[in-house]
BAFI-3210 file (N, C-alpha, C; in Angstrom, 3 decimals, decimal comma, padded with zeros to 6 digits):
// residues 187
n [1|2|3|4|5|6|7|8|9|10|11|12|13|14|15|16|17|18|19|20|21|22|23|24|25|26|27|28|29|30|31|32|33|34|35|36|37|38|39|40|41|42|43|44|45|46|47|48|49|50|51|52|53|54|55|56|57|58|59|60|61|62|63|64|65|66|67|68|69|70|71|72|73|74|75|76|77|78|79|80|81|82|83|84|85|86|87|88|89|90|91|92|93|94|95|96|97|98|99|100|101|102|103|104|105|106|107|108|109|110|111|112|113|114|115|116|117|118|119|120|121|122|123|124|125|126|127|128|129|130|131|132|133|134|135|136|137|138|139|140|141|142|143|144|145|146|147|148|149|150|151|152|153|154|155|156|157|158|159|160|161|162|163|164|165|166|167|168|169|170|171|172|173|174|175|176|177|178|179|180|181|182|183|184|185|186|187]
n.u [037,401|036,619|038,895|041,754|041,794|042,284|044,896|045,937|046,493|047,579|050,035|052,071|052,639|053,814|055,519|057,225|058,190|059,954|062,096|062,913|063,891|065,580|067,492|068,162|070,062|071,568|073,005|074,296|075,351|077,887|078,796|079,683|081,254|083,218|084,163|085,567|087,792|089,384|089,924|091,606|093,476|094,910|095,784|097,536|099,444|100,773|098,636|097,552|095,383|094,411|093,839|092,608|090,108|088,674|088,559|087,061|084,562|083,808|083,058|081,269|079,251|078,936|078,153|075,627|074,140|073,946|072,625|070,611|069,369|068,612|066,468|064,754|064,297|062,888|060,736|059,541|060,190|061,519|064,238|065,914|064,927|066,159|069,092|069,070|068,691|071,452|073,286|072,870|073,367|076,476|077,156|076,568|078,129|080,861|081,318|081,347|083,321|085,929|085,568|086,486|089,468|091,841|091,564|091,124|093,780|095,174|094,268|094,700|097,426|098,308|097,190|099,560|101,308|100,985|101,661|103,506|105,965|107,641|108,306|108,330|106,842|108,384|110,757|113,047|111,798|112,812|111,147|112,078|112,692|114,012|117,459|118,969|117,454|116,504|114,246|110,698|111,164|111,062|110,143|107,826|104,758|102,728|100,934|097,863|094,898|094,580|096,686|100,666|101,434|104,333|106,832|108,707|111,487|112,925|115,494|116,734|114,367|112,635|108,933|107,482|107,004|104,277|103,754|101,708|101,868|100,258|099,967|099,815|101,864|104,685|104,672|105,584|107,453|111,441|112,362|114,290|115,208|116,025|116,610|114,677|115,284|114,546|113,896|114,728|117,908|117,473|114,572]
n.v [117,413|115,202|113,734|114,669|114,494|111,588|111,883|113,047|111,777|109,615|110,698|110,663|107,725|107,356|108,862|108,164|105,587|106,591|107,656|105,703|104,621|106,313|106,348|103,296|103,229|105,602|104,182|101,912|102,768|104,225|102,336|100,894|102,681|103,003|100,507|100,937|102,691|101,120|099,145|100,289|101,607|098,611|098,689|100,594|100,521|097,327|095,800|093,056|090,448|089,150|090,506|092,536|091,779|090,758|093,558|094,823|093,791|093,805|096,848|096,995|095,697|097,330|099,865|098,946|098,130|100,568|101,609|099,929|100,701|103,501|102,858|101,073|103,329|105,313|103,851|103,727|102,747|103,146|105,492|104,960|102,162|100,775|101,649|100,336|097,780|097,421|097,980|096,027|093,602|094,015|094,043|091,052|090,517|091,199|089,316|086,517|087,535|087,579|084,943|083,532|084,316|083,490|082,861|084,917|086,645|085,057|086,172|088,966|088,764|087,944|090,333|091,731|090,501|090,532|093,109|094,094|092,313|090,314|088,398|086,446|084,738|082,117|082,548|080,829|079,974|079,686|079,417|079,616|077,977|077,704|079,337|076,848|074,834|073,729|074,435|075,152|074,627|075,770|076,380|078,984|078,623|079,057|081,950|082,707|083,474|082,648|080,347|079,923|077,928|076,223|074,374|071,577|070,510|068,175|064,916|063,676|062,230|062,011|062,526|066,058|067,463|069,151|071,966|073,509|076,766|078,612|082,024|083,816|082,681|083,565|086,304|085,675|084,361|084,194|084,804|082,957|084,349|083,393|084,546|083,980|082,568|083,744|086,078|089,849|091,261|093,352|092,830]
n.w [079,494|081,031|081,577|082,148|085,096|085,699|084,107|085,803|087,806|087,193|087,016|088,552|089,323|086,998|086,640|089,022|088,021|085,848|086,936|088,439|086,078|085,287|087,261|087,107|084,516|084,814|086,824|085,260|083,479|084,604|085,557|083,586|082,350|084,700|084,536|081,966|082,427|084,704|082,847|080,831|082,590|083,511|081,078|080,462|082,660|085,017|085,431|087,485|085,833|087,955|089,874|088,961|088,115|090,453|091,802|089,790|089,600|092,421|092,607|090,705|091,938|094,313|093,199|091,372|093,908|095,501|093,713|093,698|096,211|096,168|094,403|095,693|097,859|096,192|095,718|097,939|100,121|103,681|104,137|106,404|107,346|105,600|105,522|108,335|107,736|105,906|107,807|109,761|107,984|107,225|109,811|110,286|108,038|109,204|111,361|109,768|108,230|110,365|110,603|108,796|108,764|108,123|105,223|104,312|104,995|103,058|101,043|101,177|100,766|098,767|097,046|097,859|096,923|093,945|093,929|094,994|094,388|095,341|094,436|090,878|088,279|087,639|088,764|091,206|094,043|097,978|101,073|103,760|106,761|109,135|110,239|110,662|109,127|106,162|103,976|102,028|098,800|095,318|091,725|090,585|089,506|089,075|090,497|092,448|094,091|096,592|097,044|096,261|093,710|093,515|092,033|092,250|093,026|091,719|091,372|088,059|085,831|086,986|088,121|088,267|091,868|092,659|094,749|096,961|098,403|100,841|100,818|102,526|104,011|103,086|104,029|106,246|106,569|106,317|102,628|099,897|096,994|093,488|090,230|088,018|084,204|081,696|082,937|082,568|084,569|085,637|087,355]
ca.u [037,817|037,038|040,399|042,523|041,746|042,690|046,326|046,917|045,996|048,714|051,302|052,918|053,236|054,852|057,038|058,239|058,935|060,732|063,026|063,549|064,398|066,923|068,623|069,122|070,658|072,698|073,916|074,759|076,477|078,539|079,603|080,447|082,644|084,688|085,208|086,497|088,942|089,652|090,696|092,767|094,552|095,257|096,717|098,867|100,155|100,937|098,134|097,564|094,204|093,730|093,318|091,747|088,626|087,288|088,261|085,532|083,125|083,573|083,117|080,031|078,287|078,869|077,402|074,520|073,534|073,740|070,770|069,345|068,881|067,779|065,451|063,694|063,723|061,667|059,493|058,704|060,650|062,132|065,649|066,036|064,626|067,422|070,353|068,720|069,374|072,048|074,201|072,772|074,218|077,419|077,582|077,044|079,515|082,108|081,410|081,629|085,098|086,453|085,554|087,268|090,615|093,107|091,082|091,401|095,103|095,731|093,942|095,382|098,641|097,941|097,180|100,612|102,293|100,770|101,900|105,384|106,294|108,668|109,127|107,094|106,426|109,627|111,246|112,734|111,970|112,815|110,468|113,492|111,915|114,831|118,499|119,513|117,269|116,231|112,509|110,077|111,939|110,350|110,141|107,338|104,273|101,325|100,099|096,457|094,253|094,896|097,972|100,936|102,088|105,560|107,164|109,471|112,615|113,270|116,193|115,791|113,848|110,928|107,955|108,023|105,757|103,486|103,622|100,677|102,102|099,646|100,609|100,557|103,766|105,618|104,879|105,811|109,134|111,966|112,139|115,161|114,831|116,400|115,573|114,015|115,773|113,516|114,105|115,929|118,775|117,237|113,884]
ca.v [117,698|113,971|112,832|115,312|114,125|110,901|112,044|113,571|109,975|108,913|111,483|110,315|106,644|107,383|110,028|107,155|105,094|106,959|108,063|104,361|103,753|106,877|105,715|102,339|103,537|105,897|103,044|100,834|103,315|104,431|100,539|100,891|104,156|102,468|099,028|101,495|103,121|099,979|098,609|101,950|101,245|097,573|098,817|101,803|100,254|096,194|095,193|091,136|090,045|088,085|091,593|093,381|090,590|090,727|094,435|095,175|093,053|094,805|098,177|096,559|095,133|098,822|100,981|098,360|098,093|101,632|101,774|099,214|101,002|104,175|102,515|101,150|104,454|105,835|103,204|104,209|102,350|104,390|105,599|104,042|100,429|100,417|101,989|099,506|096,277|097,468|097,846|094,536|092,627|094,625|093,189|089,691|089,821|091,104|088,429|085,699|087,471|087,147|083,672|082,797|085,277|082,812|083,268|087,063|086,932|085,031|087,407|090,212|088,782|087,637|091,751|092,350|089,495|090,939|094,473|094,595|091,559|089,964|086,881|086,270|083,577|081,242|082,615|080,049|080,705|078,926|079,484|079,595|078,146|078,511|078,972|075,538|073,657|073,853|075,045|074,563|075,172|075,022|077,026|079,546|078,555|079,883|082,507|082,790|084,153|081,615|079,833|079,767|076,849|076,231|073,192|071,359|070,372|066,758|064,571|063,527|061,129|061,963|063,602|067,086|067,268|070,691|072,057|074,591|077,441|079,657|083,341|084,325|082,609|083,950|087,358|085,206|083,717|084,777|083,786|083,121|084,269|082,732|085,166|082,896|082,428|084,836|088,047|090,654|091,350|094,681|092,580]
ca.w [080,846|082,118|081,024|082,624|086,195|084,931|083,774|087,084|088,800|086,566|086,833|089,839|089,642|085,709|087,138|089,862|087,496|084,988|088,114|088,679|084,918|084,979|088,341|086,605|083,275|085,087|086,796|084,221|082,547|085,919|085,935|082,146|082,734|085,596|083,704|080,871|083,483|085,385|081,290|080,444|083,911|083,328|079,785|080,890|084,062|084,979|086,471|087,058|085,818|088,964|090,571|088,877|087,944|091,655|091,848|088,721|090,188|093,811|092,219|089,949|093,275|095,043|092,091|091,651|095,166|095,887|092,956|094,288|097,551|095,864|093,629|096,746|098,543|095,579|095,980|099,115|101,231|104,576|104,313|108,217|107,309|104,503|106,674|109,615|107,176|105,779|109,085|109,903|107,096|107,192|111,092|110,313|107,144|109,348|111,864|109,046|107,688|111,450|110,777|107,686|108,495|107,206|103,859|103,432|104,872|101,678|099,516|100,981|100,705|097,082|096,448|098,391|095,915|092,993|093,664|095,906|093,607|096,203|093,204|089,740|087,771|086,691|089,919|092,123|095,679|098,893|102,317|104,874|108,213|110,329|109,887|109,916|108,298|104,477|104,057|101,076|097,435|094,316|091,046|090,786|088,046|089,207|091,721|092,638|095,290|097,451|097,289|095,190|093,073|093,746|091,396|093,193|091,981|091,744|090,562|086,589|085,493|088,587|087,721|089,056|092,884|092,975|095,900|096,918|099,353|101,232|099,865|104,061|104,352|102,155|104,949|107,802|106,626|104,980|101,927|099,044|095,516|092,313|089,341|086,619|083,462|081,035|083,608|082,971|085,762|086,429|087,955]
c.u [037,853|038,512|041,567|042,661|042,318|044,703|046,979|046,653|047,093|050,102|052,563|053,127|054,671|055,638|058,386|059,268|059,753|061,833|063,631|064,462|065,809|067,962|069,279|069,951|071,796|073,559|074,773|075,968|077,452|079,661|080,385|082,148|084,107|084,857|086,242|087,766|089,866|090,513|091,913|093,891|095,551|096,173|097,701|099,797|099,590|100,181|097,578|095,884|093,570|093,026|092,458|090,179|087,752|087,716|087,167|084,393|082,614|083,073|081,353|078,847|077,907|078,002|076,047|073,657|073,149|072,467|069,861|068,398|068,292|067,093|064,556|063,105|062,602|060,372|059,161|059,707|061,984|063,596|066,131|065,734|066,019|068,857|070,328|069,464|070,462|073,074|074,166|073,500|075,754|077,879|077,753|077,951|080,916|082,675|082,275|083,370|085,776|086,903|086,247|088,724|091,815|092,786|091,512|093,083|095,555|095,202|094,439|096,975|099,538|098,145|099,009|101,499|102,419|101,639|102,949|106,189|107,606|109,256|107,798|107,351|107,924|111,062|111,586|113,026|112,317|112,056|111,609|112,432|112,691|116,195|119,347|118,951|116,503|114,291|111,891|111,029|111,363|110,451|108,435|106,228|103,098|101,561|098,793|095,792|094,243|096,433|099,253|101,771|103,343|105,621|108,693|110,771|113,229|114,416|115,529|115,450|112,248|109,921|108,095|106,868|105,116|103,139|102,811|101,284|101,089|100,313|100,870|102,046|104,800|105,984|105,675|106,804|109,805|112,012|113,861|114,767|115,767|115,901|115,283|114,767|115,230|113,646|114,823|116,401|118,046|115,657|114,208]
c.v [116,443|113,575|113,558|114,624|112,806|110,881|112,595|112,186|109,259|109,157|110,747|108,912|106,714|108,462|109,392|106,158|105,450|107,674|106,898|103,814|104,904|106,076|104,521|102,331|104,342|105,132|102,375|102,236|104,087|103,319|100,842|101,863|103,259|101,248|099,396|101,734|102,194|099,616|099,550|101,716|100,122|097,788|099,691|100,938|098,333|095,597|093,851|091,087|089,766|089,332|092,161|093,001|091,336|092,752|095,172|094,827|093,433|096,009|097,870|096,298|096,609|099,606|100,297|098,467|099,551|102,230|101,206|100,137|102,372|104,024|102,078|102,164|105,535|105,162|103,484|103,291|103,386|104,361|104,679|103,051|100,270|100,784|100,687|097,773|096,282|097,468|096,577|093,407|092,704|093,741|091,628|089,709|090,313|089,936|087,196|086,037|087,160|086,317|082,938|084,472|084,304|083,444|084,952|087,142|086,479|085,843|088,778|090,120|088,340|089,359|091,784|091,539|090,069|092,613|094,707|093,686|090,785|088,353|087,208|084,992|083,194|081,455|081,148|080,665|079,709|079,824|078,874|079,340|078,339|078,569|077,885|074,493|074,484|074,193|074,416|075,662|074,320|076,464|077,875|079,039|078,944|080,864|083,049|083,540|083,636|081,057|080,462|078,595|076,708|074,611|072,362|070,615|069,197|066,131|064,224|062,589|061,119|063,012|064,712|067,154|068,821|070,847|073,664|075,406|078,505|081,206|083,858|083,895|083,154|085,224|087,443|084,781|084,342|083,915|083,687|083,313|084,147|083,252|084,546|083,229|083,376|086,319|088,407|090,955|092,520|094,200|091,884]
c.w [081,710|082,308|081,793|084,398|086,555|084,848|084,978|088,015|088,209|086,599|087,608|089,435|087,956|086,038|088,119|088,914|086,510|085,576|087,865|087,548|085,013|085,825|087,678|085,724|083,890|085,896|086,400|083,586|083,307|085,620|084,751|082,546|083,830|085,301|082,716|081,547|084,065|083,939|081,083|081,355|083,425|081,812|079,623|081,687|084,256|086,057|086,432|086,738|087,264|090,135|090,144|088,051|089,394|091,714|090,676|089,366|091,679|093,320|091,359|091,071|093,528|093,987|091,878|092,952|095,483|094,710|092,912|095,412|097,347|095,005|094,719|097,565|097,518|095,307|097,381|100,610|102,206|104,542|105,684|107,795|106,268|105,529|108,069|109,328|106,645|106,345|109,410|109,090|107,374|108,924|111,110|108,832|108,050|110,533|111,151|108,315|108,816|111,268|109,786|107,689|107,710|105,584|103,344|103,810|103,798|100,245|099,653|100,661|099,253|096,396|096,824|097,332|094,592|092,751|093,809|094,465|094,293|095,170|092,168|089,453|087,069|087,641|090,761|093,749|096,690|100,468|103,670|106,207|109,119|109,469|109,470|109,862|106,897|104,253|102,338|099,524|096,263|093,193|091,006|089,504|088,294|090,577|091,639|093,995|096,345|098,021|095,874|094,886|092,779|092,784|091,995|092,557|092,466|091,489|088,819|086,561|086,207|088,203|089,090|090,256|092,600|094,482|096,006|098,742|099,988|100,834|101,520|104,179|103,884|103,144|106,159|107,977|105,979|104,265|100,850|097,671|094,763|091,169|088,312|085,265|082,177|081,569|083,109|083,875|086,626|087,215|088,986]
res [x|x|x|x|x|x|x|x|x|x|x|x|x|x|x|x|x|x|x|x|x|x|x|x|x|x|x|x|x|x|x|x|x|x|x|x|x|x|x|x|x|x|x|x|x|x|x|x|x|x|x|x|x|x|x|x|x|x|x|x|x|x|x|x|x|x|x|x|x|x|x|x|x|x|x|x|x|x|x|x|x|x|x|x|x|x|x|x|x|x|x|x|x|x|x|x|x|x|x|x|x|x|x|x|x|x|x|x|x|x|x|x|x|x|x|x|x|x|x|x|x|x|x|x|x|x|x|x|x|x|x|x|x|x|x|x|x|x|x|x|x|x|x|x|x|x|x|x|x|x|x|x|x|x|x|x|x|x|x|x|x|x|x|x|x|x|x|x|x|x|x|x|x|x|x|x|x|x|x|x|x|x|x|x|x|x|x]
***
């Protein structure tokens, strides 16, 4: 009969933690499930790596965190102190995005590149700044989250210049497209 008194002195903290260990497993295997999905997607339907990298890893953060934050509330910590810091952060990251908006206009305009597809790769485009004068023209060889790598079209003999375009502009001007030699007509 000593021993019993004992196992109930124990019950509870091994009942916390074997909460804590499910929450994390069902986690992990949450994350798993929607990397599978996220994959399945990317293999049905044409989606660019470059997207769908930070969209995994957004979706990985969110499902983590959110077991972070109920792994602390079964430790005891108050729903309100978590909601309290959590608003808090959430206020100064949207401060700090304010502060870097150029930055996200080219990542959102990177998603909008990736998806509408207003040119691809081997495309030549021209950035029309006004009617009469000639804007930036270059062949298409990268696009990134940032900019995109326009190749600029030289006489022969001249090594070719790279020219790095913010992906905003492309929103802000019109632009000319040249369908790259590899397309089919119907892109």
């Amino acid at each position: 009969m000593s021993e019993f008194p004992l196992l109930i002195a124990w019950s509870d903290p091994l009942l916390r933690g074997l909460q804590i260990i499910l929450i994390l497993l069902l986690a992990w295997g949450l994350q798993r499930m929607v990397a599978r999905c996220l994959n399945g997607l990317a293999q049905r339907y044409p989606i660019p790596h470059e997207l769908l990298l930070p969209l995994r890893g957004g979706l990985r953060w969110l499902i983590m965190g959110s077991a972070l934050m109920m792994v602390l509330e079964r430790l005891g910590v108050s729903a309100e102190v978590l909601w309290t810091a959590l608003t808090g952060f959430v206020a100064v990251a949207a401060v700090a995005f304010f502060a870097i908006w150029s930055v996200l206009s080219n990542l959102f305009c990177a998603v909008l590149i990736f998806t509408v597809g207003p040119f691809r790769l081997g495309d030549l485009v021209e950035v029309i700044d006004s009617a009469d004068k000639p804007g930036v023209k270059g062949r298409v060889i990268a696009i990134n989250l940032l900019y995109t790598t326009l190749e600029d079209q030289v006489e022969e003999g001249q090594p070719a210049a790279l020219l790095q375009v913010p992906n905003s502009l492309f929103f802000q001007k019109a632009i000319r497209r040249w369908r790259g030699p590899n397309l089919p007509a119907g892109q």
